[in-house]
N, C-alpha and C positions, 0 to 999 in steps of 0.2 A: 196638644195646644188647647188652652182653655176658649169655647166659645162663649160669646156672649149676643144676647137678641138686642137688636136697637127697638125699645119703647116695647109697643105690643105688636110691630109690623110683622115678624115672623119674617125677617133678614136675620140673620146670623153671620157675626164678624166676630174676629179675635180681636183681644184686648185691647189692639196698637193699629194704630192708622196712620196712611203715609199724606201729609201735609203739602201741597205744590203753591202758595205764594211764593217762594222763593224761587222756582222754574219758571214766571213771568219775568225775573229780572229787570229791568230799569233803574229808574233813580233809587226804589226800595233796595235791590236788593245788588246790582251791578252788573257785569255783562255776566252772559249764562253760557255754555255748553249743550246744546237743546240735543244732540245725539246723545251726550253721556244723560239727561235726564231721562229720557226716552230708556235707556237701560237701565236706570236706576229703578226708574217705575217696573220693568218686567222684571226686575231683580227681586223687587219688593212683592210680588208675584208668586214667586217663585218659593218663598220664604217665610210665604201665610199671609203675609201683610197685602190685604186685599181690599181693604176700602182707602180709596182714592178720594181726596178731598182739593178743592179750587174754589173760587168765585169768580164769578164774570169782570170784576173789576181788577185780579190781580193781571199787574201787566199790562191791562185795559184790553182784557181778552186775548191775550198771549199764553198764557198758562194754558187757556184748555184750549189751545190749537195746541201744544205741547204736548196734553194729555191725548188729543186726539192722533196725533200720529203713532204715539204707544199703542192706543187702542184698534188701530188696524194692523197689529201684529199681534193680539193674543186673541183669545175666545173673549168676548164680550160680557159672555153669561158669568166669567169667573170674577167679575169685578163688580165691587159695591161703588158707586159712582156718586161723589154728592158736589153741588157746584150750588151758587147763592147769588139772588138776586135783591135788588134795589139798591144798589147806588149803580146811579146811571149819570153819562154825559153827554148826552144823544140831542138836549131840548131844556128848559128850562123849568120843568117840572118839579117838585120838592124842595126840600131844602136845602140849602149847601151846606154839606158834609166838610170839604177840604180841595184846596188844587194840587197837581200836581203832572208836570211835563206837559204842561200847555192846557193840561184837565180841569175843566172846574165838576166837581163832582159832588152830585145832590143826593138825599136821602129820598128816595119817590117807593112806596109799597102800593102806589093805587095797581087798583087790577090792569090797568092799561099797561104801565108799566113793567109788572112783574110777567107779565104775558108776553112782554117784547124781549123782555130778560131767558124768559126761557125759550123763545123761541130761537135765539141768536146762538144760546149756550148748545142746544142740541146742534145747532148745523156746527160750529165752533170746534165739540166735540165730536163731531162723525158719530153719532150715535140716535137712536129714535125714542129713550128713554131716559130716565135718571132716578137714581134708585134715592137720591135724599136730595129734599128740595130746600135750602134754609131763606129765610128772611134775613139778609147779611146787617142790616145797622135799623133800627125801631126810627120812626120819625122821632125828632129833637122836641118838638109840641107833642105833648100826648093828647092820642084825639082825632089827631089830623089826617089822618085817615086809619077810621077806627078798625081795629083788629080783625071784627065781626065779617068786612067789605074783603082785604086781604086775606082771609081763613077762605072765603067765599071761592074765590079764585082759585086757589091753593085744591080745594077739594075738586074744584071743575076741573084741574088738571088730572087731578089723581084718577077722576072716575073716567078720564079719556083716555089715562093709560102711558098718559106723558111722565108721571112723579110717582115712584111708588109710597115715599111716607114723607110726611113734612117734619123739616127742623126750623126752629128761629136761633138766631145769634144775636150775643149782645143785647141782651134782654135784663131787666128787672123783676122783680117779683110779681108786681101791677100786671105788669104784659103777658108776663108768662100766664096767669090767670086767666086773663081776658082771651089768649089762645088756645088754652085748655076749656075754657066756657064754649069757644065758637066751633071747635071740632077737635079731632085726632091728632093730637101731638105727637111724636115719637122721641123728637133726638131736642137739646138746647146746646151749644156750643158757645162757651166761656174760657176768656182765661182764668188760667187755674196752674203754680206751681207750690212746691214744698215754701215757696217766699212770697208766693202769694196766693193766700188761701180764703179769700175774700165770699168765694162762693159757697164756701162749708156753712156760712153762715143762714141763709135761706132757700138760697135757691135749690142746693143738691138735697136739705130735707125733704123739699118740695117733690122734686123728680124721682126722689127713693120713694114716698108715700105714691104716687101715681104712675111709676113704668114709665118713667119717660129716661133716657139715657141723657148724660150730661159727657159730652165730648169736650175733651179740657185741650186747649190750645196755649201754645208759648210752655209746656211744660218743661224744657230750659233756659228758660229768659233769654231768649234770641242768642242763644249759646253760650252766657254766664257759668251754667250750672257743671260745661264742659270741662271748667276748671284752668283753662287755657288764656283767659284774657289776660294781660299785665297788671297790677294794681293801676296804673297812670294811666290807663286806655282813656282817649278822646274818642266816641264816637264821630262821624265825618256830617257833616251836616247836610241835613233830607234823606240820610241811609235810617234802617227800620229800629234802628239803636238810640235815636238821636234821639234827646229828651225825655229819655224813659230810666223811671227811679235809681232801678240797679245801677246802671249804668255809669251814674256818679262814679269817678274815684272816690270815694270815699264810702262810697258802697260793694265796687269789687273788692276792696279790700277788704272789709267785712265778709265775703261771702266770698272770697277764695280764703281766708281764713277757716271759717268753717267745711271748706269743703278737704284743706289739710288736712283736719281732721279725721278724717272716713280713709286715710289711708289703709288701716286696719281690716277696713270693709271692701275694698278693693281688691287687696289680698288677700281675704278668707275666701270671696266670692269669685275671685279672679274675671274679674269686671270693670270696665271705664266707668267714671261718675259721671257720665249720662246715663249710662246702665241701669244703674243705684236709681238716679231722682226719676226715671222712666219708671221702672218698678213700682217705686214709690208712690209714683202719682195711679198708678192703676190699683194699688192695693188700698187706698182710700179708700172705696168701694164699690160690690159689684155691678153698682149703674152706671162706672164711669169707663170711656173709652179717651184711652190718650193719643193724640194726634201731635204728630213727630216728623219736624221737619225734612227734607234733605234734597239732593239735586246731584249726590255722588254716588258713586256705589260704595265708597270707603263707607259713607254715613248710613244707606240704611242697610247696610249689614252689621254697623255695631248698632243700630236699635233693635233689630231683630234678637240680638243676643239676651236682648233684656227681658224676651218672655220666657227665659229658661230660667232666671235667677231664681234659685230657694231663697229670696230673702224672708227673714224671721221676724213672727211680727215682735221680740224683742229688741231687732238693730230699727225695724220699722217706727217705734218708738224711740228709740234713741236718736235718731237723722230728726222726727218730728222736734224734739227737745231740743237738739241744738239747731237747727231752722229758729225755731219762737226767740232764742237768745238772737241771733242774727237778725231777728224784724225787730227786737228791741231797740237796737243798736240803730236802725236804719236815719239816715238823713233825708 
């Protein structure tokens, strides 16, 4: 199993990481099974897939009560742990971010905040640690509470023994600088798939020139790339689908179109085409860790399959080629 280090922290994870927004369930993602996730996660365990990723907001703190009941049935120490603070609904602090099931939920990074965020996330989690701390949404004003103030905090946690490396998400180029200027970065966490590769363009030269890992999220477009949707799919409205590009009819059809195509590659590799765009997105490059949904045991034991695949960087080019023809075409 290939290891790879997050940033310069000297944690070691394989390639793939298990994703729990969708183990919050609610209006995002619909009703959940909290025992099958709970096995899912020791499944993933089991299987190498050891870094464990949440936010305080998914579910509105249901997720990692979710994760915390997994985590009082394995060893603790086997688990890379990262969960994300600032957007809070707690007070009226920051800025509004979006509502959602009675939520109005704001962008807040001051140190007050991010301090309440972690301090919720640990008892939440049943745990006295967290091995990656991310900054979940940048304030909407840049400025507003400058980077320099939130790095501050960030580091007082780490030097207490509460975080061991910090991540930001959803970040720009500006930002990520400004948190590279103010201390120790290690992880950025963006989306990132074969159909949307938006971050190739500065931010992952950025984080390959400086050791910082780029954690790519949505690597099958909320399960597009599964190959499974109808061309006529309606996503349902306020589910995590609704108004996001692919999702058009008129874009699944484009992109199960292309994914027809890889039959060839399915059967040479004998692999599902999550398999294939999984792979795919971790062979971009060695800074990158892919974070991959699931909430079943069917799902992440077919992600797990996907660090075995020899794919070649010749078909590796070729899925690239026909992707760019398919963002061509996009509406």
């Amino acid at each position: 199993m290939e290891m790879r280090e997050i940033g310069k922290s000297g944690i070691r994870t394989n390639a793939f990481s298990l994703g729990c927004w969708a183990i919050g369930g609610g209006e995002w993602w619909g009703a959940n099974d909290d025992e099958m996730s709970v096995k899912t996660i020791l499944r993933g365990l089991e299987l190498g897939i050891n870094w464990i990723d949440t936010a305080r907001v998914y579910g509105f703190g249901y997720s990692e009560e979710v994760i915390g009941q997994a985590l009082k049935q394995t060893d603790r120490s086997r688990v890379i742990l990262s969960t994300k603070c600032g957007l809070q609904w707690y007070d009226h602090g920051g800025e509004v971010h979006f509502t959602k099931e009675g939520n109005t939920v704001s962008r807040d990074l001051s140190p007050k905040a991010i301090r309440r965020d972690m301090e919720l996330s640990l008892k939440a989690l049943g745990t006295d640690y967290i091995d990656v701390y991310y900054t979940h949404w940048q304030c909407k004003t840049y400025g507003k509470v400058p980077v320099a103030e939130t790095m501050g905090e960030l580091l007082r946690m780490k030097e207490e023994g509460k975080i061991r490396a910090i991540g930001a998400s959803n970040v720009d180029l500006r930002v990520l600088k400004d948190y590279v200027a103010a201390g120790e970065l290690d992880v950025i966490q963006e989306k990132f798939s074969i159909l949307d590769r938006k971050s190739e363009t500065d931010l992952l030269p950025f984080c390959e020139a400086n050791s910082i890992t780029l954690q790519t999220y949505s690597p099958m477009e909320q399960g597009l790339l599964a190959g499974k949707a109808p061309d006529d799919y309606i996503p349902r409205k306020g589910e995590v689908r609704d108004g996001k590009t692919w999702w058009k009819p008129e874009n699944i059809r484009t992109a199960n179109e292309m994914l027809a195509g890889w039959k060839d590659l399915t059967d040479k590799y004998q692999c599902s085409l999550a398999n294939l765009c999984i792979k795919w997105n971790s062979m971009v490059s060695p800074n990158i860790n892919v974070l991959c949904g699931a909430r079943k045991l069917s799902q992440i034991e077919d992600t797990a399959k996907s660090m075995d695949i020899p794919l070649s960087q010749e078909d590796f080019l070729r899925m690239r080629r026909d992707a760019d023809k398919a963002i061509g075409k996009q509406v």
